[in-house]
C-alpha positions as CSV (number, residue, x, y, z in Angstrom):
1,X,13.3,-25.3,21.5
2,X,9.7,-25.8,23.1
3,X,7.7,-25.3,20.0
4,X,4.8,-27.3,19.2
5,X,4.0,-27.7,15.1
6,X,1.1,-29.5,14.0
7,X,1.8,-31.3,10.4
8,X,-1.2,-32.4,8.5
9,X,-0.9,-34.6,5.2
10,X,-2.7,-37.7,4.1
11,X,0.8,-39.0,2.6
12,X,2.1,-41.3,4.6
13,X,5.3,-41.2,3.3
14,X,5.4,-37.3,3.4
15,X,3.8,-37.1,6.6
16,X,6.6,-39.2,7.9
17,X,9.8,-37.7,6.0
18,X,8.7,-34.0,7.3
19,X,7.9,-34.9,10.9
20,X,11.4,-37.0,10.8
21,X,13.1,-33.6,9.8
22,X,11.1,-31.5,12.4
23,X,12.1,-33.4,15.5
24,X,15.6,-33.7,14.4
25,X,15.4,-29.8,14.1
26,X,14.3,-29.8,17.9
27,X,10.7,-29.3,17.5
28,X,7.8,-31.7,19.0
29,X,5.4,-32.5,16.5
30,X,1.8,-33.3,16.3
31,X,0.5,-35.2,13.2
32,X,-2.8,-35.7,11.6
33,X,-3.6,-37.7,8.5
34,X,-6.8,-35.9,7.1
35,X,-7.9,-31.9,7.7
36,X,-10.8,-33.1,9.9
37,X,-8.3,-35.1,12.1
38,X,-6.5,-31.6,12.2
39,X,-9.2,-29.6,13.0
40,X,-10.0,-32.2,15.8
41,X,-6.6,-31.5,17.2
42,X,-6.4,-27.7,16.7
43,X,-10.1,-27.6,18.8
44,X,-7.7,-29.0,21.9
45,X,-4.8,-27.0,21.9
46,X,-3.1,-23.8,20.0
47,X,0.1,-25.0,18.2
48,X,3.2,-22.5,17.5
49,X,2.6,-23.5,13.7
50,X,0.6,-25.5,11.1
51,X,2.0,-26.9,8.1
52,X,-0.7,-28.7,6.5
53,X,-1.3,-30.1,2.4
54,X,-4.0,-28.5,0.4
55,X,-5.5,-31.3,-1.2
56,X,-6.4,-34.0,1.3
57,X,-9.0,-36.3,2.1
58,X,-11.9,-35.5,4.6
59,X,-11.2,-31.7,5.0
60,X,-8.6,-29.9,2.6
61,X,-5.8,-27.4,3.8
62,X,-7.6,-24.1,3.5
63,X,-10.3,-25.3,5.7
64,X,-7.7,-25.4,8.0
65,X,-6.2,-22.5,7.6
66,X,-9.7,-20.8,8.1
67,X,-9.9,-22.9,11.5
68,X,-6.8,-21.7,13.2
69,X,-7.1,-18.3,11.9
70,X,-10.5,-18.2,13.3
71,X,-9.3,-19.9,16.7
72,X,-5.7,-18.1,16.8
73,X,-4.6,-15.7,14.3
74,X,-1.1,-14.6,15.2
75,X,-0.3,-19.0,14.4
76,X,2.0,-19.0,11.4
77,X,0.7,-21.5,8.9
78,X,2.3,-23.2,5.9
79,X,0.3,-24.7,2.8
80,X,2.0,-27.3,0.4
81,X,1.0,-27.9,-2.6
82,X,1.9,-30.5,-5.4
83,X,-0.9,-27.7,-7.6
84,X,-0.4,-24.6,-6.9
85,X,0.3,-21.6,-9.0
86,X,1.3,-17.9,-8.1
87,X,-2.7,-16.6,-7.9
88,X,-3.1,-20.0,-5.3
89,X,0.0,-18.1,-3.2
90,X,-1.9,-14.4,-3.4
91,X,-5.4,-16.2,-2.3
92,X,-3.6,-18.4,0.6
93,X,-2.0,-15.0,1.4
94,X,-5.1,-13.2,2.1
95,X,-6.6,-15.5,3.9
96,X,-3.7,-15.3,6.2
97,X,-1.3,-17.8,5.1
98,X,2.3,-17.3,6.5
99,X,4.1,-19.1,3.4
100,X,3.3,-21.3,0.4
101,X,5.8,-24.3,-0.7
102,X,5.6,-26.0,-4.0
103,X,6.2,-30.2,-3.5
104,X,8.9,-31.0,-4.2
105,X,10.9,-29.4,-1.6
106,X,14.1,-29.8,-0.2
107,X,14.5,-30.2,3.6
108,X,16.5,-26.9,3.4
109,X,13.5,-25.1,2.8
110,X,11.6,-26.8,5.0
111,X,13.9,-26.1,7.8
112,X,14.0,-22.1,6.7
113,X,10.0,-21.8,6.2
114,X,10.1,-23.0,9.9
115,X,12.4,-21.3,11.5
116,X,11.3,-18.0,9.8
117,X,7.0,-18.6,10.9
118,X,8.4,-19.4,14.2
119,X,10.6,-16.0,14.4
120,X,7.8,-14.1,12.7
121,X,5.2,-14.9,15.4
122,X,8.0,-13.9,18.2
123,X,8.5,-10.8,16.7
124,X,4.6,-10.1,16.1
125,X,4.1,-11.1,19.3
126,X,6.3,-8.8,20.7
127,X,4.9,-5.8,19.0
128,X,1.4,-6.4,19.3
129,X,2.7,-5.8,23.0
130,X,4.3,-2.4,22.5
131,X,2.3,-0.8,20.1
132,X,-1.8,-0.3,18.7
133,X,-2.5,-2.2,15.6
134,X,-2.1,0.8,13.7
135,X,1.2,1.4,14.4
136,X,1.5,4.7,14.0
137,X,-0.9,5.3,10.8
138,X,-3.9,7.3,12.2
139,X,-7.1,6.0,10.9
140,X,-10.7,5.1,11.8
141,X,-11.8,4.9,8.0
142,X,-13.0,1.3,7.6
143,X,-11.8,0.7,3.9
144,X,-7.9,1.8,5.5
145,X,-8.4,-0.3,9.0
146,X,-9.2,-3.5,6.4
147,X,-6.0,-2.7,4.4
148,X,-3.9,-2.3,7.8
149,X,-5.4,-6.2,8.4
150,X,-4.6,-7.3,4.9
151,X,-1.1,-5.4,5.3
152,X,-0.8,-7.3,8.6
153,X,-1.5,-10.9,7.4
154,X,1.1,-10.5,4.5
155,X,3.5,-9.3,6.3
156,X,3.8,-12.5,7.8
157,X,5.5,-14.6,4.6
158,X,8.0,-12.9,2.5
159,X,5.9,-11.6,-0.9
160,X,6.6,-8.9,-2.7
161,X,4.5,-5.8,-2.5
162,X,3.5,-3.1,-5.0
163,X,2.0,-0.1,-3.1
164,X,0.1,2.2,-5.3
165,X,-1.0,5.5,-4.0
166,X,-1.0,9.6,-4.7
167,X,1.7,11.8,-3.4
168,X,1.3,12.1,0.4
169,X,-0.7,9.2,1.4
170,X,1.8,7.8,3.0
171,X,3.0,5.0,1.3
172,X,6.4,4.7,3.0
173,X,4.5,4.5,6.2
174,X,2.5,1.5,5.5
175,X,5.7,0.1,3.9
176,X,7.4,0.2,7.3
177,X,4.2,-1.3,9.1
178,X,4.7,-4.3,7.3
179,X,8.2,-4.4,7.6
180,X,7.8,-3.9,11.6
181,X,5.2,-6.5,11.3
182,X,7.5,-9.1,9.8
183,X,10.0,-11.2,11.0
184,X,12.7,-9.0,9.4
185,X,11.6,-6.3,11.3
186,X,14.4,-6.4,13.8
187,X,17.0,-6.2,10.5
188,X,17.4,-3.3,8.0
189,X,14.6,-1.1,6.5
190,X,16.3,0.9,3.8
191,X,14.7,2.8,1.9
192,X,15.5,4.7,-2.1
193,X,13.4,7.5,-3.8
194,X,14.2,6.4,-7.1
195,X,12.7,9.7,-8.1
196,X,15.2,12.1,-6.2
197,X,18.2,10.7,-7.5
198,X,19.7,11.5,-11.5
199,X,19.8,8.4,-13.2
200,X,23.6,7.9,-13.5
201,X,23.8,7.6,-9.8
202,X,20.9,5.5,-9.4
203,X,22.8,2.6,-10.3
204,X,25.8,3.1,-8.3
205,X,23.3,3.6,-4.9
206,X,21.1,0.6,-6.0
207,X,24.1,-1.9,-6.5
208,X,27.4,-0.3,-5.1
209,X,30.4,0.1,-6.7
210,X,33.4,-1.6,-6.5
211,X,36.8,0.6,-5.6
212,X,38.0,2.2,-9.6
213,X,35.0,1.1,-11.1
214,X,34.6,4.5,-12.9
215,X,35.9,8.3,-12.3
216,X,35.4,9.1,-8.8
217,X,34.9,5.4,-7.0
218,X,37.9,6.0,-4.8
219,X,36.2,3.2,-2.4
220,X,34.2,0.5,-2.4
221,X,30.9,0.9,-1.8
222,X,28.0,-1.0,-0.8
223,X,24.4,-0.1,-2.5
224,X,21.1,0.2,-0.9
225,X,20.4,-3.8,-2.2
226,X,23.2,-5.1,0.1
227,X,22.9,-2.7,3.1
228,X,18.8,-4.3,3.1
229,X,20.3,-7.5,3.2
230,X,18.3,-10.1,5.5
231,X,16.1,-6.9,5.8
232,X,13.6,-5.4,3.7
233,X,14.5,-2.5,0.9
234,X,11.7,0.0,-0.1
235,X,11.9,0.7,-3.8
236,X,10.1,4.1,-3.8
237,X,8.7,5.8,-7.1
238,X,9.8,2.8,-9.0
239,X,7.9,4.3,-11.7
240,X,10.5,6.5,-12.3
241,X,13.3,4.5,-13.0
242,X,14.4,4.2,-16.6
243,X,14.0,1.2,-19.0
244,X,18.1,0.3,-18.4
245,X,18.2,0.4,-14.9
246,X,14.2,-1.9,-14.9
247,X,16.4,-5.0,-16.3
248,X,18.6,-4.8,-14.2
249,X,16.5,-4.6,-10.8
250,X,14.4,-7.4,-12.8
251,X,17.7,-9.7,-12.4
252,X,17.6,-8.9,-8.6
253,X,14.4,-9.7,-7.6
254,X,14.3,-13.1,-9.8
255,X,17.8,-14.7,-8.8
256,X,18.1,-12.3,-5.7
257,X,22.1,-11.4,-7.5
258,X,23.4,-8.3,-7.2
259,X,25.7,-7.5,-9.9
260,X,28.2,-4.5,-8.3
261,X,29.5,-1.9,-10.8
262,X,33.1,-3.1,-11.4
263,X,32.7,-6.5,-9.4
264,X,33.4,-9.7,-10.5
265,X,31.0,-11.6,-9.3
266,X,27.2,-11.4,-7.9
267,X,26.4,-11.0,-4.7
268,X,23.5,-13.0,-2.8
269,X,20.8,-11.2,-1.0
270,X,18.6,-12.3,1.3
271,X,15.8,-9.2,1.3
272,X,12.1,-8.8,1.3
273,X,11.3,-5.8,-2.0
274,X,8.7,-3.5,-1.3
275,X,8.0,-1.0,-4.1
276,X,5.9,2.2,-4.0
277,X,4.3,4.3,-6.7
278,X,2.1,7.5,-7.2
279,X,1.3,6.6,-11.2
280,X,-0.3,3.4,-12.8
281,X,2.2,0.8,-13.1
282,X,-0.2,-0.9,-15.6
283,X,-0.6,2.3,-17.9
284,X,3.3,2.9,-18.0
285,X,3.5,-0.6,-19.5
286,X,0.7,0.1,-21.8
287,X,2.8,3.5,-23.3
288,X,6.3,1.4,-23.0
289,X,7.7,3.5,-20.0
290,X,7.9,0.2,-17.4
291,X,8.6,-3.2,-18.3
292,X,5.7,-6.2,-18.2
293,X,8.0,-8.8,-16.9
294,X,9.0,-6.0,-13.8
295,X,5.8,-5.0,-13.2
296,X,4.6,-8.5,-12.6
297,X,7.4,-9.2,-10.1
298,X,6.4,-6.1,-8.5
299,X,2.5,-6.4,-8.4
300,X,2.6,-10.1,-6.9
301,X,0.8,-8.5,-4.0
302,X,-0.9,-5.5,-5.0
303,X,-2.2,-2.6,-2.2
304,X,-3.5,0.8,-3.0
305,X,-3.9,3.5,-0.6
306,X,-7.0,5.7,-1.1
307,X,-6.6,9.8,-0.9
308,X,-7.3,11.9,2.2
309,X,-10.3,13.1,0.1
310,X,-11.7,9.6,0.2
311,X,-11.2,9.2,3.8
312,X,-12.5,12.1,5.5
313,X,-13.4,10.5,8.8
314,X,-9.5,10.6,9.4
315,X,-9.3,14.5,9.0
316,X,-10.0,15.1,12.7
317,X,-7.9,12.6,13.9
318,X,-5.1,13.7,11.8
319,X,-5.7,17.0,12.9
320,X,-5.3,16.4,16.3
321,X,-2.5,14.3,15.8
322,X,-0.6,16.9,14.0
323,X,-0.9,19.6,16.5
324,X,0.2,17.1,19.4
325,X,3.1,16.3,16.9
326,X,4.2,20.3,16.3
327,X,3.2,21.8,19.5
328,X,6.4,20.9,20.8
329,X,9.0,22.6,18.6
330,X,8.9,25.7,21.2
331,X,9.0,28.1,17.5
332,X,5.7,30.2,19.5
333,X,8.0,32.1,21.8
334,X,6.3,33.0,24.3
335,X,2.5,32.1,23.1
336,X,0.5,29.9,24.5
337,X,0.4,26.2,23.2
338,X,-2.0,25.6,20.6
339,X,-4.1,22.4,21.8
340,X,-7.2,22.3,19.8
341,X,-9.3,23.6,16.4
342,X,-12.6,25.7,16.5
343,X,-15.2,24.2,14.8
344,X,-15.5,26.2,11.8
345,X,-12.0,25.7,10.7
346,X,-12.5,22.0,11.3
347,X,-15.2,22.6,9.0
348,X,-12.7,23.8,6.5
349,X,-10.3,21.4,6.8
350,X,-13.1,18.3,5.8
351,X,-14.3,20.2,3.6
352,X,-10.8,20.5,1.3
353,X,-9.7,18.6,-1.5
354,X,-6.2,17.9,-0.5
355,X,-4.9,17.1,-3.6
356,X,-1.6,17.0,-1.4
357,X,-3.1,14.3,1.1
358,X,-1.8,14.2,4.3
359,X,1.3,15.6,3.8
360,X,-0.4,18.5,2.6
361,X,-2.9,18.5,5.8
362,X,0.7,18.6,7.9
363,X,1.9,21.3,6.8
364,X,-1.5,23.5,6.5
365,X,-1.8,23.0,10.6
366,X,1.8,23.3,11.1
367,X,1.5,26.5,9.4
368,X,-1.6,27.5,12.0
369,X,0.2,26.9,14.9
370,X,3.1,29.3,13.7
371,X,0.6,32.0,13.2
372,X,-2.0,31.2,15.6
373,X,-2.1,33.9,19.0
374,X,-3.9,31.8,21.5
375,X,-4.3,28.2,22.4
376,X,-7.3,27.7,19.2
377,X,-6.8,27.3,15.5
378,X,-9.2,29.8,13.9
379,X,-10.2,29.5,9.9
380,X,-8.1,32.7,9.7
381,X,-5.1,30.2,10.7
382,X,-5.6,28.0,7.8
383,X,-4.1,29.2,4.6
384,X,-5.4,27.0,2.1
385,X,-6.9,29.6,0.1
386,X,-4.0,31.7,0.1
387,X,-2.1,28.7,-1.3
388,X,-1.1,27.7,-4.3
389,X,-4.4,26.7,-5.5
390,X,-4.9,30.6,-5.7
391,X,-1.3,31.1,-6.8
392,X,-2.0,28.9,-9.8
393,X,-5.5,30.1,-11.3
394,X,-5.1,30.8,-14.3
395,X,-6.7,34.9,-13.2
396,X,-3.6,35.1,-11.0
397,X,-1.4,35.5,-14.5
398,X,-2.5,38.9,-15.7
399,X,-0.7,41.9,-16.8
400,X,1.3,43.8,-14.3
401,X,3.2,40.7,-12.9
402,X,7.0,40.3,-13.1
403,X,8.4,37.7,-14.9
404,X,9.5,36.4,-11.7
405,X,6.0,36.0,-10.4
406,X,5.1,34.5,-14.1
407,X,7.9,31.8,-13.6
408,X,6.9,31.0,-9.8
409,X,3.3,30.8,-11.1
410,X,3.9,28.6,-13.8
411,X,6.4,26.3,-12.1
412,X,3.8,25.7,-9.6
413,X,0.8,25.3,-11.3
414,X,2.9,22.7,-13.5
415,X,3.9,20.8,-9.9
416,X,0.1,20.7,-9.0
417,X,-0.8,19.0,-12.8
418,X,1.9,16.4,-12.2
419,X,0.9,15.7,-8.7
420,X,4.3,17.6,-7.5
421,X,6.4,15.3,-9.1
422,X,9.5,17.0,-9.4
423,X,11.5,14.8,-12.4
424,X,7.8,14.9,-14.2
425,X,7.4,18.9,-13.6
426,X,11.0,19.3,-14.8
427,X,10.4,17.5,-18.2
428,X,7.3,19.8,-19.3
429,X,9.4,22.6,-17.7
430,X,12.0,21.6,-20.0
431,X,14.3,22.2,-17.0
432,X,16.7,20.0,-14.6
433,X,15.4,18.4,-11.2
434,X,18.6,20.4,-9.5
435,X,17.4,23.7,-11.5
436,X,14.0,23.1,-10.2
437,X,15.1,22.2,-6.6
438,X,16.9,25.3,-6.6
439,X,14.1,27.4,-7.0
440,X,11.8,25.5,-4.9
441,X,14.0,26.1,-2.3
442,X,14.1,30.1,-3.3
443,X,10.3,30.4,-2.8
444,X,10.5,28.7,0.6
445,X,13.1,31.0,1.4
446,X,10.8,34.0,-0.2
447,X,8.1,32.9,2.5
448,X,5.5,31.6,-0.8
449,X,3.6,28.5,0.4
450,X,5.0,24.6,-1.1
């Protein structure tokens, strides 16, 4: 195989035993008996890996770890621990650690911890060649370029990650950056709004369903859990599934069994969970909505994404970045391209809440371009006031209206109290998600702004 590992323990015994099982795996192996001794050696040469103990005479493991991520931080590294607990996994994990074993282990595990580091810096390595570090999520904020590095260092081992953001930060985006930044990333991302689907079918898409298992199973069918397998699956808006459906995902993620509607026995998955949610995970738990015991599985590594109004260095570069994205949908007949923003309705755009975040942003410049008669977005272009903020004042209710433009008003400004969550907004509406997906879709088609 060529690889290089560097194993540092000051147990002889276990110093021997692992470097036994390393070279019979094919691997050369360097060993030191003290972290100073490994420190020495890492000064010398860069190694494809470091497995090293925590607690050791003369210099402990995280000292190490510091080193080689301060000499060479793309090296996967591997603490052991006789001591450790789950916070000792989510500190070695921000400091960069690829993976965390508990003595004892078996030499399965050892073997699999290995060969995954070693994949994970192949893959890494081959991205960091083909894309920016940002992969795609445009940013020069400082507090959202030290979450991309945080996101990039745990996306080395396989922890589970609990992102918590408003609607339209783009919380699916950063789940795929870690996912592309893992060693899974060359298997299955699948992703599930828990939020979009009724809760009777939840279950079927989440585990599958076995041929007969109720009316209308005329085939097997795999669910999203099995599809991910060896892969990564992105749980999104767990918040919003119900108390029935939270045991059973809780199962999942602690024996990593799927138990298929109708099947007879579990299946094994072999998937990294990475869960997304616009409300407080901690406050549903508090009012009974989410389980504790699920929330903790989740929230092993916590991330939150800030709003667009809490970032507004990035509004430019969004900007910009949207109109390069839209410009080329040829919808302007024959007008001119659109290629950049005066300054005033730049002005306008930092200046805006966006209680919609970045999705909102999209769709106010896609919206420009549409309108827009020469090659400049104007303030005229941008129709934030004219949007629903204006639609849902309370002055815009007065006598006159239809009941029509009553219901649109209402419907909306109950969207824009709930954040636009649509299951949320259809519970105070006292309405289904369909019946409120249906008229949704009417306004769109009616030309009123979403």
């Amino acid at each position: 195989m060529g690889q290089t590992i560097l194993l540092a323990d000051d147990d002889y015994e276990m110093r021997y035993a692992m470097s036994e099982t390393l070279r019979r795996c094919g691997y050369t192996v360097e060993v030191a008996a003290c972290g100073d001794e490994a420190i020495q050696k890492i000064s010398l040469r860069k190694f494809d890996m470091v497995i090293t103990d925590v607690r050791m005479a003369n210099g402990d493991g995280v000292t190490v770890l510091k080193e080689v991520k301060r000499r060479s931080p793309d090296v996967p590294i591997v603490l052991i621990t006789a001591y450790g607990t789950i916070d000792n996994a989510v500190e070695a994990m921000k400091l960069g650690a690829f993976d965390y074993i508990m003595k004892p282990f078996s030499v399965d595990a050892l073997e699999d911890l290995v060969r995954r580091g070693i994949e994970s810096a192949r893959v890494i390595n081959n991205n960091s060649n083909e894309e920016g570090r940002t992969a795609g999520i445009v940013t020069k904020d400082p507090g959202m370029l030290r979450l991309l590095k945080t996101a990039e260092e745990i996306a080395f081992s396989d922890v589970t990650v609990l992102i918590e953001g408003e609607s339209g930060t783009g919380k699916e985006m950063l789940a795929r950056f870690i996912h592309r930044r893992s060693y899974r990333a060359e298997c299955p991302f699948v992703a599930i709004n828990c939020a979009a689907i009724p809760d009777g079918l939840l279950e079927s898409e989440l585990f599958g369903h076995e041929k007969g298992a109720f009316t209308g199973a005329v085939s097997k069918r795999n669910g999203k859990f099995i599809q991910a397998n060896t892969g990564t699956i992105l749980l999104d808006e767990v918040g919003e599934m119900s108390l029935p459906l939270q045991a059973k995902l809780l199962r999942v993620l602690q024996e990593r069994q799927v138990d298929t509607i109708g099947g007879r026995e579990p299946v094994y998955v072999d998937i990294r969970v990475i869960a997304t949610t616009n409300r407080s995970l901690k406050k549903e738990v508090e009012e009974g909505r989410f389980r504790e015991d699920l929330y903790y599985r989740l929230n092993v590594f916590p991330m939150l994404l800030p709003p667009l109004r809490d970032r507004k260095v990035d509004i430019p570069e969004l900007t910009d970045h949207f109109i390069k994205k839209h410009q080329d949908k040829r919808l302007r007949g024959n007008k001119d391209l659109v290629t950049k923003v005066a300054g005033e309705a730049r002005d306008l755009l930092v200046n805006h809440d966006w209680k919609g975040n970045i999705r909102e942003l999209e769709n106010i410049i896609e919206r420009a371009i549409l309108i827009a008669e020469g090659d400049t977005l104007l303030p005229g272009h941008m129709m934030i006031d004219d949007s629903r903020e204006n639609q849902n004042a309370p002055s815009s209710i007065s006598a006159g209206m239809s009941v029509r433009e009553m219901e649109t008003a209402l419907i909306l400004k109950t969207l824009e109290e709930v954040n636009w969550n649509r299951t949320r907004a259809a519970k105070l509406l006292n309405i289904g998600v369909r019946t409120l997906r249906n008229k949704l879709s009417e306004y769109r088609e009616e030309g009123i702004i979403l």
